[in-house]
C-alpha positions in Angstrom: 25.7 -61.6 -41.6 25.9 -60.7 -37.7 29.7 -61.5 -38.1 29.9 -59.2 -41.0 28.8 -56.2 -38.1 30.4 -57.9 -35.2 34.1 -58.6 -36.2 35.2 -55.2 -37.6 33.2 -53.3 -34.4 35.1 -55.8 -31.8 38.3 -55.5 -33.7 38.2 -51.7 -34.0 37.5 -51.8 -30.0 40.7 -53.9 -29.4 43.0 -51.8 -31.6 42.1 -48.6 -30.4 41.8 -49.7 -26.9 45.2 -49.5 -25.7 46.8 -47.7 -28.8 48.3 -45.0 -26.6 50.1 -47.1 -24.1 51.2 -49.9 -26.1 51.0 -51.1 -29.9 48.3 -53.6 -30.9 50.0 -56.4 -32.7 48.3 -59.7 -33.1 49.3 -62.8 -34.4 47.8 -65.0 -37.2 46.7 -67.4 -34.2 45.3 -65.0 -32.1 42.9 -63.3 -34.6 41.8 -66.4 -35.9 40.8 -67.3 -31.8 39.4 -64.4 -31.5 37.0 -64.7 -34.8 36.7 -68.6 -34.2 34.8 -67.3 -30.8 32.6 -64.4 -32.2 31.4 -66.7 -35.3 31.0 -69.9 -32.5 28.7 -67.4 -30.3 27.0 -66.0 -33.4 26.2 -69.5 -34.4 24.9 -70.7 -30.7 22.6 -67.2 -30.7 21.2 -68.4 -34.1 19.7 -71.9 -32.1 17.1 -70.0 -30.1 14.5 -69.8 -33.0 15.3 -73.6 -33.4 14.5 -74.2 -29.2 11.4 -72.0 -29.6 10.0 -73.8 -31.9 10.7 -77.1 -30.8 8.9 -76.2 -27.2 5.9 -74.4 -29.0 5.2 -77.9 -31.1 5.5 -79.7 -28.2 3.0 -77.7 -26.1 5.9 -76.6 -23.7 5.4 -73.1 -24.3 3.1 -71.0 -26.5 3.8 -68.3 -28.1 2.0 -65.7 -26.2 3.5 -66.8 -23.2 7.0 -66.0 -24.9 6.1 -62.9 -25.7 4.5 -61.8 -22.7 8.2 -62.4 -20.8 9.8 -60.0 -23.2 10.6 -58.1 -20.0 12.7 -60.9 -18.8 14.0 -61.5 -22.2 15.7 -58.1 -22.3 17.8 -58.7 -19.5 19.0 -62.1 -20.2 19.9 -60.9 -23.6 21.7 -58.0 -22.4 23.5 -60.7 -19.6 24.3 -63.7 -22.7 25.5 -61.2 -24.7 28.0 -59.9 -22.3 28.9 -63.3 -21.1 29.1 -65.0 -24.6 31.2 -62.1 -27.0 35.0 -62.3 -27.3 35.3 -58.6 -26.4 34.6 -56.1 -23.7 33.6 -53.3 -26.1 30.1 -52.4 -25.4 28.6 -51.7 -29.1 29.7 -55.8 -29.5 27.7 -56.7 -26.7 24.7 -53.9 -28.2 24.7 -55.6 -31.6 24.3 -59.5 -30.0 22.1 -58.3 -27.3 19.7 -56.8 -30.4 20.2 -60.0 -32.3 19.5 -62.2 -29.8 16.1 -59.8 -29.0 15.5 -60.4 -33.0 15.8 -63.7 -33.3 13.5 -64.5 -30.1 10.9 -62.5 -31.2 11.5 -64.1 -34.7 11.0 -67.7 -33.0 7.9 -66.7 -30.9 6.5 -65.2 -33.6 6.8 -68.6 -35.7 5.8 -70.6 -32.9 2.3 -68.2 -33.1 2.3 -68.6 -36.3 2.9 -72.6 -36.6 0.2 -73.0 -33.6 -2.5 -71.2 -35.8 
């Protein structure tokens, strides 16, 4: 589903990035890089729930404590997004930094919710 919103945002961003100067043309291999990455970074987002949970059963970390770092969060989202999208384009880097928010307060949120 995030690959539904990320590819065509990133891909708009790389045609109409240097249209003026020179013509985008892309090869079969070179989109299919480029979408290999996004949907390999997508996937890797989609494991944080899966940590979460794994350090709330084991006592690691509670919930509350996740939640209360939400501060931190923010910027290490905003940071992993940057560092793990295909694409310089900053509404690419908005939509994984909001998904990556989502799916930590997703996992914390389960971890409360295992824990009670």
């Amino acid at each position: 589903m995030l690959t539904f919103f990320l590819v065509p945002a990133a891909l708009k961003f790389f045609i109409a990035y240097g249209a003026d100067v020179v013509e985008p043309f892309w090869s079969f291999n070179q989109y299919f890089d480029f979408v290999a990455a996004l949907i390999f970074a997508t996937g890797l987002a989609f494991q944080i729930p899966i940590i979460q949970v794994v350090l709330g059963l084991f006592g690691i970390v509670s919930g509350q404590n996740m939640l209360s770092a939400w501060k931190y969060v923010v910027v290490l989202s905003t940071i992993l997004a940057a560092i793990i999208t295909p694409s310089t384009d900053p509404l690419t880097q908005i939509i994984m930094s909001v998904a990556l928010l989502a799916l930590y307060v997703s996992g914390a949120g389960v971890v409360i919710l295992i824990k009670k």
